[in-house]
C-alpha positions, -999 to 999 in steps of 0.1 A, spaced: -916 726 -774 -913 691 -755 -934 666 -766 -926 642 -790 -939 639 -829 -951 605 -849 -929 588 -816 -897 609 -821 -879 618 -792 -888 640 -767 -868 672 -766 -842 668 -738 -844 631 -733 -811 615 -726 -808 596 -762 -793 562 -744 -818 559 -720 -838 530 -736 -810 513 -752 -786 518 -714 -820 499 -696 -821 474 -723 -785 466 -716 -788 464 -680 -818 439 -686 -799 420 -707 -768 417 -680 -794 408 -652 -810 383 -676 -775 365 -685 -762 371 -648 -788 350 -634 -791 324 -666 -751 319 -663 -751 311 -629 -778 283 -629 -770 271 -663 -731 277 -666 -712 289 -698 -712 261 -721 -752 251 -718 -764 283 -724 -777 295 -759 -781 327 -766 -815 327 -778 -824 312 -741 -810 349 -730 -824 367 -754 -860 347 -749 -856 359 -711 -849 395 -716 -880 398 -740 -857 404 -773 -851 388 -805 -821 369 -811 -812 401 -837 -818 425 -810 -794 403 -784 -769 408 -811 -774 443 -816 -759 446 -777 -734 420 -781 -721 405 -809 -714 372 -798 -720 352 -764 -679 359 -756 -688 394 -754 -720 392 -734 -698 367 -712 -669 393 -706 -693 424 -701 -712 399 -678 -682 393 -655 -671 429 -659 -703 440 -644 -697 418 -614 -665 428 -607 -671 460 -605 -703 456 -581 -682 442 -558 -656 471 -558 -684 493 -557 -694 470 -522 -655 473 -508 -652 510 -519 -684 517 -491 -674 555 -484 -670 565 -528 -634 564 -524 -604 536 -516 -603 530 -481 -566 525 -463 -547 499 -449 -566 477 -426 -595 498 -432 -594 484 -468 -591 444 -450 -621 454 -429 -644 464 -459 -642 428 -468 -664 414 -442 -690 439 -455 -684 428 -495 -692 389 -481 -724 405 -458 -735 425 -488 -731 390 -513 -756 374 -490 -779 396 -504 -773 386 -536 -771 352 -540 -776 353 -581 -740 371 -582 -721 344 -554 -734 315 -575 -725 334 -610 -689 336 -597 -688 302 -583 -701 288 -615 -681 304 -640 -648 299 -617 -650 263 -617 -654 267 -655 -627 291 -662 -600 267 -646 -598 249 -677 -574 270 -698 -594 272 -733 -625 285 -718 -635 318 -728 -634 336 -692 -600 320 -683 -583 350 -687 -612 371 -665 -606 345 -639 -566 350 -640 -569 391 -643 -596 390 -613 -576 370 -592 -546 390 -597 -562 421 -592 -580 413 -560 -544 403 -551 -525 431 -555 -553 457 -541 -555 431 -511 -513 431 -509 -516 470 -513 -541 473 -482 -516 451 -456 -483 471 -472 -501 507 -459 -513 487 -424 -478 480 -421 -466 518 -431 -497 526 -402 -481 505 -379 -508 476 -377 -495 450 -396 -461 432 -386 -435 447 -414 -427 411 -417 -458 398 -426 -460 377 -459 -487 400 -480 -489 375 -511 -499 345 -492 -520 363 -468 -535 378 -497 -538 348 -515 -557 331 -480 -580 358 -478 -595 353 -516 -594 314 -506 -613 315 -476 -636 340 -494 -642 319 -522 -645 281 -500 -671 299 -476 -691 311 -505 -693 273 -518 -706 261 -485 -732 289 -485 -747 279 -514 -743 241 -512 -758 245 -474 -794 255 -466 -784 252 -434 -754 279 -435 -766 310 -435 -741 333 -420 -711 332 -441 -697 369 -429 -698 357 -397 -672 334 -404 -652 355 -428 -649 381 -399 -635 356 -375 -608 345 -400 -599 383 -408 -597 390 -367 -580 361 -368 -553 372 -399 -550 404 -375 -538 391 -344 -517 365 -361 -500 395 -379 -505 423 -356 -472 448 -352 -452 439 -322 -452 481 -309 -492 477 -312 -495 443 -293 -476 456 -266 -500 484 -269 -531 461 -267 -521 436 -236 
């Protein structure tokens, strides 16, 4: 027997479905609210006005506008690894470096995420705001998997052995993060990736293993 009774639920339906899309909603609704309005100006009962709830029902997700905040940025973090990680799994070394360019191509697409970022960065800076520590833990962790990528390029024999990982690392996420400003402050600039994938050639050569240069020439 499948259908439903007096609205029950249907025999063999997931039981999170509704309450999982709700969620979602939710997330989209504060992603995009967030990164026009910022942190600090938005109410909750603006988000919960634009995902069609009542401010009870909001709550009944996340209790408070911290938590929305944290599984906000969560959310957005882990689209972007999703964007690095193209093939399912980790790519290597340079291959890892590479997969960049295609994370800033794929951000272009989706401008609501670049200016939620950008947004809640230049909140975050100030110590006692509530996604200061996302902002330090994201920055560390985009750090050490960059750092991790240009140690196994210089294992593979790419990378000079000599190369200074940290501050290249530390470029990368600048240059990253400066271009993204100037794309959405620019009508004009369009092709941010194009730009990014210069820099990393750029970061290559610079760094490139002396054995492999000679290899190159």
């Amino acid at each position: 027997m499948n259908s439903s009774v007096n609205g029950r639920r249907t025999v063999g339906r997931p039981r999170n479905t509704d309450s999982d899309a709700r969620r979602e909603r939710i997330l989209e609704v504060a992603t995009d609210i967030f990164s026009r309005e910022g942190y600090r100006s938005t109410a909750m009962t603006t988000i919960a006005r634009g995902a069609g709830l009542s401010q009870t029902g909001l709550l009944h997700h996340f209790p408070n506008k911290n938590a929305l905040l944290n599984a906000v940025m969560t959310r957005r973090d882990s689209l972007d690894w999703l964007k690095i990680d193209l093939a399912g799994t980790r790519a290597r070394g340079w291959d890892y470096i590479e997969n960049l360019v295609s994370l800033v191509e794929n951000n272009q697409e989706n401008k609501s995420i670049v200016k939620l970022f950008t947004t809640l960065s230049g909140e975050a800076v100030d110590i006692d705001h509530p996604a200061n520590q996302w902002l330090l833990e994201h920055h560390q962790s985009f750090s050490d998997a960059i750092c991790q990528a240009l140690k196994e390029a210089m294992s593979d024999g790419v990378i000079d052995a000599n190369a200074p990982v940290e501050s290249i690392a530390r470029t990368i996420m600048a240059v990253m993060d400066g271009l993204q400003i100037q794309w959405l402050s620019n009508a004009d600039y369009t092709d941010m990736s194009h730009d990014f994938s210069l820099y990393i050639d750029t970061v290559r050569q610079q760094w490139q293993a002396p054995c492999k240069a000679e290899q190159d020439t």
